[in-house]
CHARMM internal coordinates of N, CA and C (Angstrom, degrees):
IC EDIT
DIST 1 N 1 CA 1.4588
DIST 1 CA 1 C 1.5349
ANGL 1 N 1 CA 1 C 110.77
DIST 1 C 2 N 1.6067
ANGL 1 CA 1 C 2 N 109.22
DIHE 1 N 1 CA 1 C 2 N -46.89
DIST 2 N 2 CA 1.2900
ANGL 1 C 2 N 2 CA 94.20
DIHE 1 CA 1 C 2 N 2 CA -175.85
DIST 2 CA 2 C 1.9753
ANGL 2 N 2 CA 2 C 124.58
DIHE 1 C 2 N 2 CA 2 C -71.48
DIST 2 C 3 N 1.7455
ANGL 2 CA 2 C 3 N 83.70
DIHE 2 N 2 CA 2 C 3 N -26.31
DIST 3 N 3 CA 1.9005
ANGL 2 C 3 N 3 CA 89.39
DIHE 2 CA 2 C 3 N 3 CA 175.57
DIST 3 CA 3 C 1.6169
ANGL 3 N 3 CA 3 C 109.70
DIHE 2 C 3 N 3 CA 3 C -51.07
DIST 3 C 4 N 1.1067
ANGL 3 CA 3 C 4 N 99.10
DIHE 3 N 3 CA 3 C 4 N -45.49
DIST 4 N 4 CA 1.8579
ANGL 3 C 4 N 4 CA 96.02
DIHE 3 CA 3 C 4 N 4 CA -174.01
DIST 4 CA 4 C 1.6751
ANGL 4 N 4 CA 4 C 118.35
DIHE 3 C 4 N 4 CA 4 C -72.76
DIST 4 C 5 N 1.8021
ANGL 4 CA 4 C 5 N 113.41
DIHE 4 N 4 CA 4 C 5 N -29.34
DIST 5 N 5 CA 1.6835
ANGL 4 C 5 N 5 CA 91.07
DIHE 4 CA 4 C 5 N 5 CA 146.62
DIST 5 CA 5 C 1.1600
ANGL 5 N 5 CA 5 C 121.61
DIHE 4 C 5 N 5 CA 5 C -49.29
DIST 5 C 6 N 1.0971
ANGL 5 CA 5 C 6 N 110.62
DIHE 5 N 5 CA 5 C 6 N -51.92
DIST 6 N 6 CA 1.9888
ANGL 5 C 6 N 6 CA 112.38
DIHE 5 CA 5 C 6 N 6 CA -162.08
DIST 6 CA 6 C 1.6022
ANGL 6 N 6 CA 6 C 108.10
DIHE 5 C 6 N 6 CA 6 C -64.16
DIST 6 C 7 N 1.4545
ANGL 6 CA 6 C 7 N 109.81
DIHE 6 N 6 CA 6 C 7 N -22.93
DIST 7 N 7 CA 1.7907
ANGL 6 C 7 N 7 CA 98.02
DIHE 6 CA 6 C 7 N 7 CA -175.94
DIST 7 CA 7 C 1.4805
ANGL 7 N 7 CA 7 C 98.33
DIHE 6 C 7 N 7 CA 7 C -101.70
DIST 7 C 8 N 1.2255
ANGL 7 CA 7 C 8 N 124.69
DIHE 7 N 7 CA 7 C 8 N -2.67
DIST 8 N 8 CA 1.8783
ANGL 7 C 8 N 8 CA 135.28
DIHE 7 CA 7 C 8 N 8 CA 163.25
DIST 8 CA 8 C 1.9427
ANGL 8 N 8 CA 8 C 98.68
DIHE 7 C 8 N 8 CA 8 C -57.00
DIST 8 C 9 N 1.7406
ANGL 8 CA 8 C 9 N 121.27
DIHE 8 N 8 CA 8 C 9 N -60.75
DIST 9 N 9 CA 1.0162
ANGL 8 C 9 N 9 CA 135.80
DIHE 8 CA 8 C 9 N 9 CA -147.37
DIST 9 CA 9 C 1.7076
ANGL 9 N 9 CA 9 C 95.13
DIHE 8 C 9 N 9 CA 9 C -91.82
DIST 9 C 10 N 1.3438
ANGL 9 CA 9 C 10 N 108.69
DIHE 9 N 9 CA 9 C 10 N -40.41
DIST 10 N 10 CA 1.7334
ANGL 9 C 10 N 10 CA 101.46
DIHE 9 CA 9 C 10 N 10 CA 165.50
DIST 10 CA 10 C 1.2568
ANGL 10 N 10 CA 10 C 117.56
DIHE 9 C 10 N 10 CA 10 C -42.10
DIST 10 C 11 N 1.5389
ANGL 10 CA 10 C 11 N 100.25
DIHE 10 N 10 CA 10 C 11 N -70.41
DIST 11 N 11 CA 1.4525
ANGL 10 C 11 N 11 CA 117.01
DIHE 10 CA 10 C 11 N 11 CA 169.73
DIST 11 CA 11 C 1.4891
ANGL 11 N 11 CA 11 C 130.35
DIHE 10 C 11 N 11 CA 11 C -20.89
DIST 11 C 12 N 1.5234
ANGL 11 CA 11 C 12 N 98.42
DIHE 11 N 11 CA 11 C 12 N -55.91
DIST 12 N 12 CA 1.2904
ANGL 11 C 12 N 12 CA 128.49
DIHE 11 CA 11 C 12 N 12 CA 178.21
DIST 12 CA 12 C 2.0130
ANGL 12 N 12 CA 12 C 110.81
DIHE 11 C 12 N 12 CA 12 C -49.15
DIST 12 C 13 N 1.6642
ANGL 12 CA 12 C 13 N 95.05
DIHE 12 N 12 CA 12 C 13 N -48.87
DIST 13 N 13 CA 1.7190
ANGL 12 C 13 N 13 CA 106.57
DIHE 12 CA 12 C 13 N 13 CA -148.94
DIST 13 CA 13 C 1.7568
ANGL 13 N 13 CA 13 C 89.91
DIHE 12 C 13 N 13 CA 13 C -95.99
DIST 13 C 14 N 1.5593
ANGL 13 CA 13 C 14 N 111.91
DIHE 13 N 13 CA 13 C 14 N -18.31
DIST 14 N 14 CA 1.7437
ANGL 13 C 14 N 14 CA 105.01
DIHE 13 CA 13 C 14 N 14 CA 173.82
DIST 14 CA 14 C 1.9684
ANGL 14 N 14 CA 14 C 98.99
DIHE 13 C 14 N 14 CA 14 C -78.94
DIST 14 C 15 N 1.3108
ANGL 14 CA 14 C 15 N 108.48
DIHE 14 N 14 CA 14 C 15 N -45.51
DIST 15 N 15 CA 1.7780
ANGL 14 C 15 N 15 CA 97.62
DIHE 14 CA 14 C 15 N 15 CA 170.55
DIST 15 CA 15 C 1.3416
ANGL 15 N 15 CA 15 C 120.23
DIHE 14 C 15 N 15 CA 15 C -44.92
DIST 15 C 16 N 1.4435
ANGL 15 CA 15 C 16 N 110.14
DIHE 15 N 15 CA 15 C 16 N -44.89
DIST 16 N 16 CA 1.6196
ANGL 15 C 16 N 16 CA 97.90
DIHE 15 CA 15 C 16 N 16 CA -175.58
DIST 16 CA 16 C 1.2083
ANGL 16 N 16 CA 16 C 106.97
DIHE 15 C 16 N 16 CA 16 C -83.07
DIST 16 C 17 N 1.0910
ANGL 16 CA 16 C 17 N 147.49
DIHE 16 N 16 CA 16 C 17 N -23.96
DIST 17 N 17 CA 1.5878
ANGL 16 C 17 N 17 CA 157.27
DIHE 16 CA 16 C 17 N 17 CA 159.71
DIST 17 CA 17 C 1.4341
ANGL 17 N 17 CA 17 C 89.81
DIHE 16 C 17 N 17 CA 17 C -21.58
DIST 17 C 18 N 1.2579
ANGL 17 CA 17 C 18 N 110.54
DIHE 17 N 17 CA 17 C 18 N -78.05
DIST 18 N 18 CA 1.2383
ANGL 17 C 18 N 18 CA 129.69
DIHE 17 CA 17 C 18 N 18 CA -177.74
DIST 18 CA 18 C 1.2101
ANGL 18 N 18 CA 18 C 139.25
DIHE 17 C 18 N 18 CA 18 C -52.29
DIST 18 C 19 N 1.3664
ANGL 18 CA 18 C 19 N 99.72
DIHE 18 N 18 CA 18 C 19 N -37.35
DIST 19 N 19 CA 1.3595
ANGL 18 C 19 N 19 CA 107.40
DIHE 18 CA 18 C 19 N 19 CA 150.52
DIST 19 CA 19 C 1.7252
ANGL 19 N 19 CA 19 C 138.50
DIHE 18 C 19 N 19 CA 19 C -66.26
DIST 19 C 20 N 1.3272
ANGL 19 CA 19 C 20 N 103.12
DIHE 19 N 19 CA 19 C 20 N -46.61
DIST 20 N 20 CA 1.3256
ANGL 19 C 20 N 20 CA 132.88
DIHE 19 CA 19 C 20 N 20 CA 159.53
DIST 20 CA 20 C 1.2978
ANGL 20 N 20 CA 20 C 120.37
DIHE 19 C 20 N 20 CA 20 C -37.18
DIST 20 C 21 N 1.3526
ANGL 20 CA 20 C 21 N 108.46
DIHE 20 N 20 CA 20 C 21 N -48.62
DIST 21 N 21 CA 1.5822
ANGL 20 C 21 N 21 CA 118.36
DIHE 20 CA 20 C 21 N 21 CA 169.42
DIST 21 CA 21 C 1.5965
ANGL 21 N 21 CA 21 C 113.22
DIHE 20 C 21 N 21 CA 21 C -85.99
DIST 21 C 22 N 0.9693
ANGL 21 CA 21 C 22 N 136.44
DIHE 21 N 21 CA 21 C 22 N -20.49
DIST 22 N 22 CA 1.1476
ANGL 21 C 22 N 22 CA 141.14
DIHE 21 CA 21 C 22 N 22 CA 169.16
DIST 22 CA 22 C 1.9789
ANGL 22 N 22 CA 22 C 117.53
DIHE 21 C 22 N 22 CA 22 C -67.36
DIST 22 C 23 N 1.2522
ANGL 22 CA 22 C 23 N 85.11
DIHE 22 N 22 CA 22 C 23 N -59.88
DIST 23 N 23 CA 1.7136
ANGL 22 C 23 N 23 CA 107.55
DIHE 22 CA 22 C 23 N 23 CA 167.95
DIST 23 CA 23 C 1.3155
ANGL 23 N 23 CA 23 C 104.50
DIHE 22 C 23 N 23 CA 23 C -56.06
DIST 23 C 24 N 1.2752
ANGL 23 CA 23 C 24 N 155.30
DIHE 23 N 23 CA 23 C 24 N -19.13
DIST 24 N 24 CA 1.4038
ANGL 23 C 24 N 24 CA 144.13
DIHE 23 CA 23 C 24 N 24 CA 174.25
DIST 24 CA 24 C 1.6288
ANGL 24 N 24 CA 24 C 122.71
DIHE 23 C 24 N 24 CA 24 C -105.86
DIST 24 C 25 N 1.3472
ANGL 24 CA 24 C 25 N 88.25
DIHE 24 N 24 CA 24 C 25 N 9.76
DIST 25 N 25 CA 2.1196
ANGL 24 C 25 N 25 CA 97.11
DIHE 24 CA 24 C 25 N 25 CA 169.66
DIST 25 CA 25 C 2.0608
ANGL 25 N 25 CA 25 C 84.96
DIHE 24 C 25 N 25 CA 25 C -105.70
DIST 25 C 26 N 1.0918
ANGL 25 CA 25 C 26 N 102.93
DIHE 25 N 25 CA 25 C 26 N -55.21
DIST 26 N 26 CA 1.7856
ANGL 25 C 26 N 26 CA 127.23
DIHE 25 CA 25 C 26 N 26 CA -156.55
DIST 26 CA 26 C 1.0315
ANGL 26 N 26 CA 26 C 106.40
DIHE 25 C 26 N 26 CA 26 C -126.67
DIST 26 C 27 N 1.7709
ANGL 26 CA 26 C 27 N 107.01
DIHE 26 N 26 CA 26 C 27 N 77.87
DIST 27 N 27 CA 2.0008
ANGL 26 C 27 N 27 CA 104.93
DIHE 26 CA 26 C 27 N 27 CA 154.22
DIST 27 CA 27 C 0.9764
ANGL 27 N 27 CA 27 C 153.24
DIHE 26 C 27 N 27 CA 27 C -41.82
DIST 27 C 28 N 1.4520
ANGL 27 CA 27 C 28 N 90.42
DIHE 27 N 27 CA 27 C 28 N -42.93
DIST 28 N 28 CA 1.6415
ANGL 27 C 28 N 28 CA 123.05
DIHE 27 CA 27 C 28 N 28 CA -179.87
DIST 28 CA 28 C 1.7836
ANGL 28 N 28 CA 28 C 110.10
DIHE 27 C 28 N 28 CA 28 C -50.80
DIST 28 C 29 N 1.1920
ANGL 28 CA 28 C 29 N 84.15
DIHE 28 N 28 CA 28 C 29 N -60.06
DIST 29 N 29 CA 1.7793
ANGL 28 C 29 N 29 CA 98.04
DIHE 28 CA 28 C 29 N 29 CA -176.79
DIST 29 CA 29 C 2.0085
ANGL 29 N 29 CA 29 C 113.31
DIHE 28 C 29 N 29 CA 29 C -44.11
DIST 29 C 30 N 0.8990
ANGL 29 CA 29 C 30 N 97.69
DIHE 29 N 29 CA 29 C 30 N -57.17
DIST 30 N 30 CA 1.8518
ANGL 29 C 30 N 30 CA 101.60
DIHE 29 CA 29 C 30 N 30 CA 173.98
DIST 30 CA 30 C 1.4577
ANGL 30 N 30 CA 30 C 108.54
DIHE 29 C 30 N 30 CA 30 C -91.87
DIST 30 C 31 N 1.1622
ANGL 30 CA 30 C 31 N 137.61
DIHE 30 N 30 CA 30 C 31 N -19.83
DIST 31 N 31 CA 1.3068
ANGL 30 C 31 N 31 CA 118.52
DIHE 30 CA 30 C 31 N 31 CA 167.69
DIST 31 CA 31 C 1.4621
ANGL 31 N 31 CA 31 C 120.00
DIHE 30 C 31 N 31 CA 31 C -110.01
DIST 31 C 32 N 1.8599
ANGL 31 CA 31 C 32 N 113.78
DIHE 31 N 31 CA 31 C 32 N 58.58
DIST 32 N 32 CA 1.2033
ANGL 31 C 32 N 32 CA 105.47
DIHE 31 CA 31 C 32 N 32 CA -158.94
DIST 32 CA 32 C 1.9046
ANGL 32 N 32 CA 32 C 106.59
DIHE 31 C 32 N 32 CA 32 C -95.85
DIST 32 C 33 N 1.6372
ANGL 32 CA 32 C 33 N 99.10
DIHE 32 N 32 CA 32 C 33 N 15.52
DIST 33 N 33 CA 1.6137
ANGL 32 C 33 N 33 CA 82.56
DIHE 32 CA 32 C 33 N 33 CA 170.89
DIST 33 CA 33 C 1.1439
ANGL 33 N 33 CA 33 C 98.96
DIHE 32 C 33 N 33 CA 33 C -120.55
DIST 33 C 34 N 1.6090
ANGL 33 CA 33 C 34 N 149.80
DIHE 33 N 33 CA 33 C 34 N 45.94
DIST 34 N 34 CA 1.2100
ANGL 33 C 34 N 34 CA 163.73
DIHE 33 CA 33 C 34 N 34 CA 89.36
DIST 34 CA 34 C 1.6935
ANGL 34 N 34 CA 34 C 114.43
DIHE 33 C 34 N 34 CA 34 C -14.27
DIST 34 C 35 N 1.0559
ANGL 34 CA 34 C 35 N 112.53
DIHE 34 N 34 CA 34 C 35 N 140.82
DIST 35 N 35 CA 1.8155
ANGL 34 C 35 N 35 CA 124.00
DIHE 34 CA 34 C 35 N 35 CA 172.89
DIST 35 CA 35 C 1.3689
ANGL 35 N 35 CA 35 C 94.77
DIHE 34 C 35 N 35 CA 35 C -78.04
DIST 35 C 36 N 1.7217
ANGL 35 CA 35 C 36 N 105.68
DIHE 35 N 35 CA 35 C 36 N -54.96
DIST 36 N 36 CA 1.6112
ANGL 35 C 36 N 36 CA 112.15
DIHE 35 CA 35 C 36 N 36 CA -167.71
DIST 36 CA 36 C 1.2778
ANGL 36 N 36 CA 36 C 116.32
DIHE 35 C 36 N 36 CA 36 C -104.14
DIST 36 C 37 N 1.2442
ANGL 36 CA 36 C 37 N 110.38
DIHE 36 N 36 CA 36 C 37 N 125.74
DIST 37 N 37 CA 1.9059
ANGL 36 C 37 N 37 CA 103.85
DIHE 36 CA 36 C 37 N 37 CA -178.71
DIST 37 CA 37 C 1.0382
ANGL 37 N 37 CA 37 C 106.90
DIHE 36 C 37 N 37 CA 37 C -92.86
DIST 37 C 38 N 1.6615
ANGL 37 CA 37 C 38 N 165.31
DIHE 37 N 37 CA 37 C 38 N 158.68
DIST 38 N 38 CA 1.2075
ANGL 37 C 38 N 38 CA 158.80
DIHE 37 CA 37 C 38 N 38 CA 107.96
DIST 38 CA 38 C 1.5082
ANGL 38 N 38 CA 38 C 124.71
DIHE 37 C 38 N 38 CA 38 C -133.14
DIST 38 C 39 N 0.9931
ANGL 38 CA 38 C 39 N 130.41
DIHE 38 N 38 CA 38 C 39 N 173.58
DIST 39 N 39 CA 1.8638
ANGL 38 C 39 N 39 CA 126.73
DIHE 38 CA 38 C 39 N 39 CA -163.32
DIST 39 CA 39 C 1.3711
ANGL 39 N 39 CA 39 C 90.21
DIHE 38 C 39 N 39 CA 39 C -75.76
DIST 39 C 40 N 1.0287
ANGL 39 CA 39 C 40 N 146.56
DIHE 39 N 39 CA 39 C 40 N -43.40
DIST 40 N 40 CA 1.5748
ANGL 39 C 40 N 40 CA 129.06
DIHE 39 CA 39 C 40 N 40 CA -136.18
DIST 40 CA 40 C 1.9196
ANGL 40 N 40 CA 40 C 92.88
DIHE 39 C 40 N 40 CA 40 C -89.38
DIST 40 C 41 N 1.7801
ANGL 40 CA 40 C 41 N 109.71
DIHE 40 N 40 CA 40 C 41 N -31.18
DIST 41 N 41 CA 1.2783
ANGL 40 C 41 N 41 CA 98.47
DIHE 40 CA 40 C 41 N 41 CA 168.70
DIST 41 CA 41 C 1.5597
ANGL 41 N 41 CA 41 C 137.10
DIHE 40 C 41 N 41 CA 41 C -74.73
DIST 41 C 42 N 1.8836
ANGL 41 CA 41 C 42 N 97.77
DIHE 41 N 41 CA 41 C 42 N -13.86
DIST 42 N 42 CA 1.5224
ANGL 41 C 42 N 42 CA 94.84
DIHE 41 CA 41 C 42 N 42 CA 143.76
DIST 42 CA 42 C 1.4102
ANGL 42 N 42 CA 42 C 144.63
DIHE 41 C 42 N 42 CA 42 C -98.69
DIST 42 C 43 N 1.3330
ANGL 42 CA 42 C 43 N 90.18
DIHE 42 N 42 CA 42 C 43 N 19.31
DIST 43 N 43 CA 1.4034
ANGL 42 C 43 N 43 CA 93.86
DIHE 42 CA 42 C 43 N 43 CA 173.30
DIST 43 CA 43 C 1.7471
ANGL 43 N 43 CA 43 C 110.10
DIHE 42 C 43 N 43 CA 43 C -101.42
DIST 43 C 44 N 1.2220
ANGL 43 CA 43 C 44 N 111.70
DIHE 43 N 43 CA 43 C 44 N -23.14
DIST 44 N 44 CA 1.5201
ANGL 43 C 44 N 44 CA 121.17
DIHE 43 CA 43 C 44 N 44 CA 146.48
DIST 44 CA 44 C 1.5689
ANGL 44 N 44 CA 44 C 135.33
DIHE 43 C 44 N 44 CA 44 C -36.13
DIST 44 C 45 N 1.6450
ANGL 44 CA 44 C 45 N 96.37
DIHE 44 N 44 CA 44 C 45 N -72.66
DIST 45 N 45 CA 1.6325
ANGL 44 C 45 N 45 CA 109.45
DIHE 44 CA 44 C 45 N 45 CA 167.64
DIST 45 CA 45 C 1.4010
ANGL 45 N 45 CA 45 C 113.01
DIHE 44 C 45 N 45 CA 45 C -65.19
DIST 45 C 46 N 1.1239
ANGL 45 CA 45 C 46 N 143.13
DIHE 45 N 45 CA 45 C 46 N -64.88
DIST 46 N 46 CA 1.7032
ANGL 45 C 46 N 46 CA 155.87
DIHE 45 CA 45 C 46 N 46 CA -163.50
DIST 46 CA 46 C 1.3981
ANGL 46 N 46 CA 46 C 108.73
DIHE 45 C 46 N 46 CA 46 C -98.69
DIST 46 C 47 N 1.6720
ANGL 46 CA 46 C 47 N 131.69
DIHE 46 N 46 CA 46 C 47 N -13.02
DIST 47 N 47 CA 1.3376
ANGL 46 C 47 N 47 CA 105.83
DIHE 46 CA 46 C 47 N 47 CA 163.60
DIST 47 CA 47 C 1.2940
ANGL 47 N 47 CA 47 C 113.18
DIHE 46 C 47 N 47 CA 47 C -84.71
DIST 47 C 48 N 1.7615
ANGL 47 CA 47 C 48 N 134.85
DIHE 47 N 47 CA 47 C 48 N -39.76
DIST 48 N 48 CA 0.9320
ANGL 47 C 48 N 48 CA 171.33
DIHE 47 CA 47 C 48 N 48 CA -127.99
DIST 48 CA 48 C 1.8702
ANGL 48 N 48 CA 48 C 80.42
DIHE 47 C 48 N 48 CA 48 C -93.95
DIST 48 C 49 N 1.4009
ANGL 48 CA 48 C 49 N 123.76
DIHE 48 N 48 CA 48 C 49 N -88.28
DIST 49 N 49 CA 1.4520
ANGL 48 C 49 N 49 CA 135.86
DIHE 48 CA 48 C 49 N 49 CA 175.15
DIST 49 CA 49 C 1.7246
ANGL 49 N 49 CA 49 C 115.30
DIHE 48 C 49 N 49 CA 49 C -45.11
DIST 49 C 50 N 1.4193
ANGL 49 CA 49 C 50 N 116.46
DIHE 49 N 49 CA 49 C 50 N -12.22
DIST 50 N 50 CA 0.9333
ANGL 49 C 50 N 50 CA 117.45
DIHE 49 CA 49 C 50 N 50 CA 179.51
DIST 50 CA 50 C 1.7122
ANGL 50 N 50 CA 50 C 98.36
DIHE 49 C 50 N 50 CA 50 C -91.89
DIST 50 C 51 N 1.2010
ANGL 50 CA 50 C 51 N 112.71
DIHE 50 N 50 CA 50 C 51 N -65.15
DIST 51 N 51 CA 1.4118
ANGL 50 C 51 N 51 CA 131.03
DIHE 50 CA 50 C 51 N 51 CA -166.85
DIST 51 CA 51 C 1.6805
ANGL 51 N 51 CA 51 C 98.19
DIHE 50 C 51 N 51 CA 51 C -49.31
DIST 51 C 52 N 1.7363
ANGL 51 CA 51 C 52 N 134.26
DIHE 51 N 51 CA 51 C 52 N -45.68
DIST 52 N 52 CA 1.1388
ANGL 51 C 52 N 52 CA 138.93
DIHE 51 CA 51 C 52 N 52 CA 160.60
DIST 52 CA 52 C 1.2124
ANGL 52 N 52 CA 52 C 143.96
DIHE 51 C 52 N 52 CA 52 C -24.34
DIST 52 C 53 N 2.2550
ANGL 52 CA 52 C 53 N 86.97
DIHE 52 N 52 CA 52 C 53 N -61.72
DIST 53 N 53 CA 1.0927
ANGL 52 C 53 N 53 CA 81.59
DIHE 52 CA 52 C 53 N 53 CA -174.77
DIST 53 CA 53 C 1.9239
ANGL 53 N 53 CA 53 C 107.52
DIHE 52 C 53 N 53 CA 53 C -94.75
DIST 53 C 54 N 1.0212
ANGL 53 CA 53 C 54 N 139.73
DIHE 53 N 53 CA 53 C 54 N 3.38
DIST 54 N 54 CA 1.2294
ANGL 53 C 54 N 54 CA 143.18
DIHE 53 CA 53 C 54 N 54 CA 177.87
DIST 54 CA 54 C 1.2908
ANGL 54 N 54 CA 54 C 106.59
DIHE 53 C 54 N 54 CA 54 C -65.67
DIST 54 C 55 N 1.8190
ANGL 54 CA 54 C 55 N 134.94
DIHE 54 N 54 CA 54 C 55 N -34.18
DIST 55 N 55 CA 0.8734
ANGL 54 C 55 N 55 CA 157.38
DIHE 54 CA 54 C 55 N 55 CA -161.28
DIST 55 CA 55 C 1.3128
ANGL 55 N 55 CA 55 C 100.13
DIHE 54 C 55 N 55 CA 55 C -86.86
DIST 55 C 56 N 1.2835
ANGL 55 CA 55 C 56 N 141.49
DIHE 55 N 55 CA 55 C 56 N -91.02
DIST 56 N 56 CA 1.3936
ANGL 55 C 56 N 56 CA 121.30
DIHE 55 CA 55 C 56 N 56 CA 132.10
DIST 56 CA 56 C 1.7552
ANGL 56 N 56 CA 56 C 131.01
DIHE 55 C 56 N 56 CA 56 C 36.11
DIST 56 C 57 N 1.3474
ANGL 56 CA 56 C 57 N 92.09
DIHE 56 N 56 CA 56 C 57 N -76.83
DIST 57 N 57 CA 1.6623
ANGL 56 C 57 N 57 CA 108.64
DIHE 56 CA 56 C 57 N 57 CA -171.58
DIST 57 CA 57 C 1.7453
ANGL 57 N 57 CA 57 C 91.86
DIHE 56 C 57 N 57 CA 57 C -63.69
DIST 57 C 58 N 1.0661
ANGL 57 CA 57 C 58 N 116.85
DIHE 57 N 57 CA 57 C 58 N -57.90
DIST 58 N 58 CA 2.2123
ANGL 57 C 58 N 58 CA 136.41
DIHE 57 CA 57 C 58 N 58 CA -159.53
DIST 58 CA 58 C 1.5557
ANGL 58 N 58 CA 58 C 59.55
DIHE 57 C 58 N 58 CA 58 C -64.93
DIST 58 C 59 N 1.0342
ANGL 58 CA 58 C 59 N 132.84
DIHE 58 N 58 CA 58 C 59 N -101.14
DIST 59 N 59 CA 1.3417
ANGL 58 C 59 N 59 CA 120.32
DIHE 58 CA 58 C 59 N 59 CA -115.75
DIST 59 CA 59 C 1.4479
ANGL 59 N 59 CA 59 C 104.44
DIHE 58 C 59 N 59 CA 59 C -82.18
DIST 59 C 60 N 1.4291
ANGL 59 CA 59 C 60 N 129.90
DIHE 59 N 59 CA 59 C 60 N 8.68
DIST 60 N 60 CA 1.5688
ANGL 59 C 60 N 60 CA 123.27
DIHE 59 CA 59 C 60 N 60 CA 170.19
DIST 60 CA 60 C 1.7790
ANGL 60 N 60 CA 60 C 107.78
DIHE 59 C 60 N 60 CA 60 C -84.61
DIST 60 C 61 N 1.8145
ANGL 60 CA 60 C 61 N 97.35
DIHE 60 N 60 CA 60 C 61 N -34.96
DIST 61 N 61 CA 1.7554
ANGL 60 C 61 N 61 CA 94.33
DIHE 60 CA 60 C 61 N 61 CA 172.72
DIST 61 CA 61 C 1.4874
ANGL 61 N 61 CA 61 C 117.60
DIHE 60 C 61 N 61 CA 61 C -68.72
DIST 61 C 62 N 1.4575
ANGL 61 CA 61 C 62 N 118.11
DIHE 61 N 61 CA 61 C 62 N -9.31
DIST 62 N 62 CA 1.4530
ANGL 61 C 62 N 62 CA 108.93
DIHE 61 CA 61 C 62 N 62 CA -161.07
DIST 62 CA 62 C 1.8582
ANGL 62 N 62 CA 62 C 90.74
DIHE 61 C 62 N 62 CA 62 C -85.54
DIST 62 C 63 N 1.3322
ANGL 62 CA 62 C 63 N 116.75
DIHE 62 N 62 CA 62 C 63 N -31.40
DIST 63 N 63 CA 1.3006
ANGL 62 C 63 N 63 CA 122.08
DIHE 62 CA 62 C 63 N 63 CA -171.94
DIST 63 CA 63 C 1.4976
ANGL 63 N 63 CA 63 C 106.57
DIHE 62 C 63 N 63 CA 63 C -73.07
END
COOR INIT
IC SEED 1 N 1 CA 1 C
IC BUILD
């Protein structure tokens, strides 16, 4: 039970990776239900969820 949180939150922190990096060439594209697109608001939404959930992952293997 607990392996499959932890590969849920991997999962989770390689999407926003991915996203994150994607969102800072092309805002528009991941923040398209936003009025305003710009990097710093993805670096808000997707660095923030990135940085979380990785934190998460380290600290579910340490347990």
């Amino acid at each position: 039970m607990l392996e499959n949180i932890r590969l849920i939150f991997l999962l989770l922190a390689w999407a926003s990776s991915f996203l994150l990096l994607l969102g800072l060439f092309k805002p528009w594209v991941v923040l398209w239900w936003e009025d305003t697109q710009h990097r710093m608001k993805v670096l808000n939404v997707y660095g923030v969820l990135c940085a979380v959930s990785w934190v998460v992952y380290g600290v579910m293997g340490v347990v």
